[in-house]
C-alpha positions as CSV (number, residue, x, y, z in Angstrom):
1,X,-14.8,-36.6,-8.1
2,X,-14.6,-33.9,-11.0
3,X,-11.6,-34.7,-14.2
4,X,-10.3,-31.7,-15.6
5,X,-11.9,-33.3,-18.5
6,X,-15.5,-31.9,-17.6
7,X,-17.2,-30.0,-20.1
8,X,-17.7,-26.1,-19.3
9,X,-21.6,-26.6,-18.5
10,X,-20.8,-29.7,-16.3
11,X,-18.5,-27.1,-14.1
12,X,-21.2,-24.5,-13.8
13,X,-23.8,-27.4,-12.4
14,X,-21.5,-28.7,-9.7
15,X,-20.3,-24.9,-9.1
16,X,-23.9,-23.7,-8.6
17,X,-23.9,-26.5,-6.2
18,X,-21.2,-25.3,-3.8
19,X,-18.5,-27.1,-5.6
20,X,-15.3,-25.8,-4.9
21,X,-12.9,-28.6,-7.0
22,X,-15.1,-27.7,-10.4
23,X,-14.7,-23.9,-9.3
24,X,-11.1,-24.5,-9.1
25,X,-11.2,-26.1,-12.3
26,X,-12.8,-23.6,-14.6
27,X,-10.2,-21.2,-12.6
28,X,-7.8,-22.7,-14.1
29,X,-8.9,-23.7,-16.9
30,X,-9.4,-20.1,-18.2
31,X,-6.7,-18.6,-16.5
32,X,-3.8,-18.3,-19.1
33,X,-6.4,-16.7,-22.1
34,X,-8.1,-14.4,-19.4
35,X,-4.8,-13.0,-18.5
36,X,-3.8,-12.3,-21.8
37,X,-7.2,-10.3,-22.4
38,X,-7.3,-8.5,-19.4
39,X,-3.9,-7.8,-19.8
40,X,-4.4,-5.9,-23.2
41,X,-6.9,-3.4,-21.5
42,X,-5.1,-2.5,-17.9
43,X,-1.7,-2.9,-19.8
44,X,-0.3,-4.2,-16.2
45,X,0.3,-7.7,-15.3
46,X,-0.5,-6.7,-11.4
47,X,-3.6,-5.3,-12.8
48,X,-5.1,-7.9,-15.2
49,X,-4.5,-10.3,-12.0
50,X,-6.7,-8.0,-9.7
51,X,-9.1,-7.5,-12.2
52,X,-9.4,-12.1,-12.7
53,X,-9.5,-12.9,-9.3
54,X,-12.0,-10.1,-8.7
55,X,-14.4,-11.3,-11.3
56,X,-13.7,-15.0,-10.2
57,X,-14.7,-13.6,-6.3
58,X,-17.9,-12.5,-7.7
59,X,-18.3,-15.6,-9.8
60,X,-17.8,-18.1,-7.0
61,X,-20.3,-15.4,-4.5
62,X,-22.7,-15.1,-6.9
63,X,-22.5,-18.8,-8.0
64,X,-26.1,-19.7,-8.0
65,X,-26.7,-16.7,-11.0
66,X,-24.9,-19.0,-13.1
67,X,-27.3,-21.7,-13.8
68,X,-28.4,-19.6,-16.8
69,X,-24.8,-19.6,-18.4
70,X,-25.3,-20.9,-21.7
71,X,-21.4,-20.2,-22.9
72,X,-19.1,-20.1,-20.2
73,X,-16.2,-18.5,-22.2
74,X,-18.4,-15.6,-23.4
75,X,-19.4,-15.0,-19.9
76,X,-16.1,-14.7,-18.2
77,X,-15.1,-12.6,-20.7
78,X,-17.8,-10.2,-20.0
């Protein structure tokens, strides 16, 4: 069983693995700054929470891309 204590690159292993408790983990885990920053650009709350989940759809579908994720932070900011 995953802490909320697991570093970044110990998330991406277990979520390349199918992991849905570390995927839920880095979800929240980045929540709060990601909605500030996507906030700034779509200037709507409603929006800034399409645009997270959206990315975080794509994350989770595209999971096994992110074995090569060196910085986790810089990535889901991109």
């Amino acid at each position: 069983m995953l802490k909320d204590t697991a570093n970044d690159r110990e998330l991406v292993t277990e979520i390349v693995e199918g992991n849905e408790q570390a995927f839920s983990i880095l979800f929240f885990r980045y929540l709060s700054i990601l909605q500030t920053f996507a906030t700034k650009f779509t200037k709507s709350d409603d929006a800034a929470e399409e645009v997270i989940q959206d990315a975080f759809v794509r994350i989770w579908l595209n999971r096994d891309r992110l074995a090569g994720v060196e910085n986790v932070k810089a990535y889901l900011y991109k």
